[in-house]
Residue, then its C-alpha position, 0 to 999 in steps of 0.5 A: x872558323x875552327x878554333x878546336x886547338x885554341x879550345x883544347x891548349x886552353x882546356x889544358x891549361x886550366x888544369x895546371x891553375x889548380x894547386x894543392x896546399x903548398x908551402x905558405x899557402x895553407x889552403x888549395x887555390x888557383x896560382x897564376x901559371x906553373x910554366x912561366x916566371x909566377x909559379x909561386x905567387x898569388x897576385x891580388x886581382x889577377x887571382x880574382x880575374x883567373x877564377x872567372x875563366x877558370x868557371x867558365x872552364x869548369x862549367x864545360x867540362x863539369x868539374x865546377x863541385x872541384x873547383x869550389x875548393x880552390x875558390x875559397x881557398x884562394x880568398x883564404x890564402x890571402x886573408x890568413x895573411x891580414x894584418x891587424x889595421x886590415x891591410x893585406x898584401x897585394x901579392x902573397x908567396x907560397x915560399x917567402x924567401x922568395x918575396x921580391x915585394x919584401x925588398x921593394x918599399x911600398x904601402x899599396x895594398x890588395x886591390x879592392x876585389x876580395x869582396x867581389x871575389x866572395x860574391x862572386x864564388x857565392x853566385x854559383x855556389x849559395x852556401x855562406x857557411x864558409x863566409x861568416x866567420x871571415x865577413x869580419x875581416x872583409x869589413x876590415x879590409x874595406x874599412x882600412x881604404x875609408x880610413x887611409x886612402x879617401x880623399x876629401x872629394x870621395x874619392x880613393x887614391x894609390x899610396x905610391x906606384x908599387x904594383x898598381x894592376x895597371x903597372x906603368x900607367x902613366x896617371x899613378x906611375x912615376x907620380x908623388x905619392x898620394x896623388x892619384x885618385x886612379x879611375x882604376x882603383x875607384x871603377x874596382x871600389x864601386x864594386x868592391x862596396x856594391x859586393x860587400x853591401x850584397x854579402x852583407x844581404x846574405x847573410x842578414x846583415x841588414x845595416x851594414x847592406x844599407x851603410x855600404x850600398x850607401x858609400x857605394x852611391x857617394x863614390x858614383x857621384x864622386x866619380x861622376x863629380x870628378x872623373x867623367x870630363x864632359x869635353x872629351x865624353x871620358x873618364x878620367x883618373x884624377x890629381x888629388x895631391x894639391x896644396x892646401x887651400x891658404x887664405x894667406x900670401x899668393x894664394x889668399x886673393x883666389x883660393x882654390x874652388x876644386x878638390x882635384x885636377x883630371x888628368x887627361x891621360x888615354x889609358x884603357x881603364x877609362x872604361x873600367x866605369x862602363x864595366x861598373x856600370x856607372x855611366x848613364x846610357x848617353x854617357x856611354x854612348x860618347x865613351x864608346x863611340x868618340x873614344x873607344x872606337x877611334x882607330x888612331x887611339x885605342x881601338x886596334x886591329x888586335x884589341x884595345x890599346x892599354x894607352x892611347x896612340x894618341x899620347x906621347x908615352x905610347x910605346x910597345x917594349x916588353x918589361x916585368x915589374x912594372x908590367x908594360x901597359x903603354x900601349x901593348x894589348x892585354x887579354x885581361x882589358x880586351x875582356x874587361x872591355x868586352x864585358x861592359x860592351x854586352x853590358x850596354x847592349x852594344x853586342x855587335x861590338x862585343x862580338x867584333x872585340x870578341x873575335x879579336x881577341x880569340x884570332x890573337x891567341x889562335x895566332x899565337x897558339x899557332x905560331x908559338x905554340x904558347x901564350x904571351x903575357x901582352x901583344x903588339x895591337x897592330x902586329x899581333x906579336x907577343x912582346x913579353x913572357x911567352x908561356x903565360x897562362x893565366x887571365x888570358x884563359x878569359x879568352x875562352x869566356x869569349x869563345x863561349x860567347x861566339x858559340x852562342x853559350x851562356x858566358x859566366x858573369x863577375x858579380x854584378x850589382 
């Protein structure tokens, strides 16, 4: 099947992701898309996730030395805007009248994929001049997670349920604040140390590689610990806002052994840890085959279901700010999915996911002519904000891949 259309619109597309300095964004970058509802901001790990398509795109048609600049510049942007504690906003703006976020009370910060987004412009491009001088501020941003966000049990929990990445997750969303040790947020902060301790390499940094490659193992077996549920052969995010243990009243006659309580919510970044690559073989082999692969769950005609059919929030609407992620397919976990798919060698799977999500978007293409921001994953039918570009060029990574070429890896530990 002849996928040229779907192959040019996307090549296209790419073009207009890459922006020149503008307003407050002092250095060229990669914005999320020109022709949609986003075309002043940057957004935290879908900045991140624009870059690895946009590498693949650029790796076709030669243009990865121009790229390099709007790269680093977008790690730039974002780290011009850190505070004194480390913290940085989740999304930046290049007008700051138009900072909706402002207005909205929240303490969640970028979500840790800037040390994985270093790393990963890194792997194609060695030179770490540019690196040195803003490594300081990488360790303060990573430290501000271990001294504010590190639950007892060695896990990391959301402050609140502003802007997760996962925007309506039933496990974070609509929850107290505090309470969500998400399997979300600690699949990305198992990479985000595993990044950092290989920056730290790089640049001769020999103690700190070791003391982050260290904090690295302690939140795997964390993860382990608390969120794989060896009932259902899953992962899963975990309630970490308990009452504190009491030896007095009710409480004193069987005080509580357990730090956190699973929640067995079907959400589709139960297999972000596959991606990560913290399951063991025999782990993977229960997440992928009595999980993924259930029909009536997440496994759907079009992609992943980002919420099992199986739970009682399963619903198909389309909203902004939260995002709908109850259900609908993304592009973005289609690929994430595909990823840790390859990363196990089930490549058949790979490939069937693969085409998927490339028949979804040439579907579109043809019928719409754009692209939606998600989809009905048994229609195919976009649901919400057609014209949006952005992670969903991760489908050409795809299309690469089912034309047998070299598909471009994130960082990886």
């Amino acid at each position: 099947m002849s996928y040229e259309n779907l192959r040019e619109y996307m090549l296209d597309l790419s073009e207009i992701l890459w922006a020149q300095p503008y307003g407050d964004f002092k250095n060229p970058c990669i914005v999320v898309t020109k022709n949609s509802s986003y075309p002043s901001q940057l957004w935290d790990w879908g900045n991140w996730a624009n870059n690895i398509a946009l590498r693949q795109i650029a790796k076709c048609n030669g243009k990865e030395k121009e790229l390099l600049k709007h790269e680093i510049g977008s790690v730039l942007n974002f780290l011009d805007t850190q505070k004194e504690d480390g913290s940085i906003e989740i999304v930046i703006f290049s007008d700051d009248k138009n900072n909706f976020a402002k207005n909205l009370p929240h303490r969640n910060i970028h979500k840790p994929v800037l040390c994985q987004h270093v790393a990963f412009i890194l792997k194609y491009n060695g030179d770490t001049n540019w690196v040195k001088e803003i490594y300081p501020k990488l360790k303060k941003f990573v430290s501000y997670y271990e001294e504010n966000a590190k639950h007892e049990s060695g896990l990391f929990y959301f402050f609140d349920d502003f802007a997760i990445g996962v925007d309506n997750d039933p496990s974070t969303f609509y929850r107290p604040d505090n309470s969500s040790a998400s399997i979300f947020l600690n699949s990305l902060m198992y990479m985000e140390l595993g990044a950092l301790s290989h920056i730290a390499s790089l640049l001769g940094e020999t103690a700190d590689e070791i003391y982050y490659k260290e904090k690295q193992s302690e939140l795997k077996k964390a993860i382990n610990d608390c969120c794989y549920d060896e009932k259902d052969g899953m992962y899963y995010s975990c309630d970490v806002n308990l009452r504190p243990i009491s030896l007095k009243g009710l409480h004193a006659g069987a005080p509580r052994h357990y730090s956190t309580v699973i929640q067995r919510i079907g959400c589709w970044s139960s297999f972000l840890p596959l991606w990560a690559g913290i399951p063991t073989k025999e782990q993977a082999e229960r997440i992928i085959k009595e999980n993924l692969l259930d029909e009536k769950g997440f496994w759907a005609p079009f992609g992943v279901r980002s919420l099992s059919k199986y739970e009682k929030m399963y619903r198909l609407i389309g909203s902004s700010n939260p995002s709908s992620w109850h259900g609908p397919v993304w592009i973005l976990s289609n690929y994430f999915v595909f990823k840790a798919l390859l990363k196990y060698g089930y490549n058949d799977l790979a490939k069937e996911l693969a085409q998927k999500t490339v028949n979804l978007l040439d579907k579109d293409l043809k019928e719409n002519g754009a692209f939606h921001e998600y989809y009905n994953p048994e229609t195919g039918e976009g649901l919400f904000n057609k014209g949006f570009s952005s992670w969903n060029l991760l489908a050409f990574n795809m299309l690469e891949f089912l034309d047998s070429k070299e598909v471009i890896e994130e960082f990886n530990i």
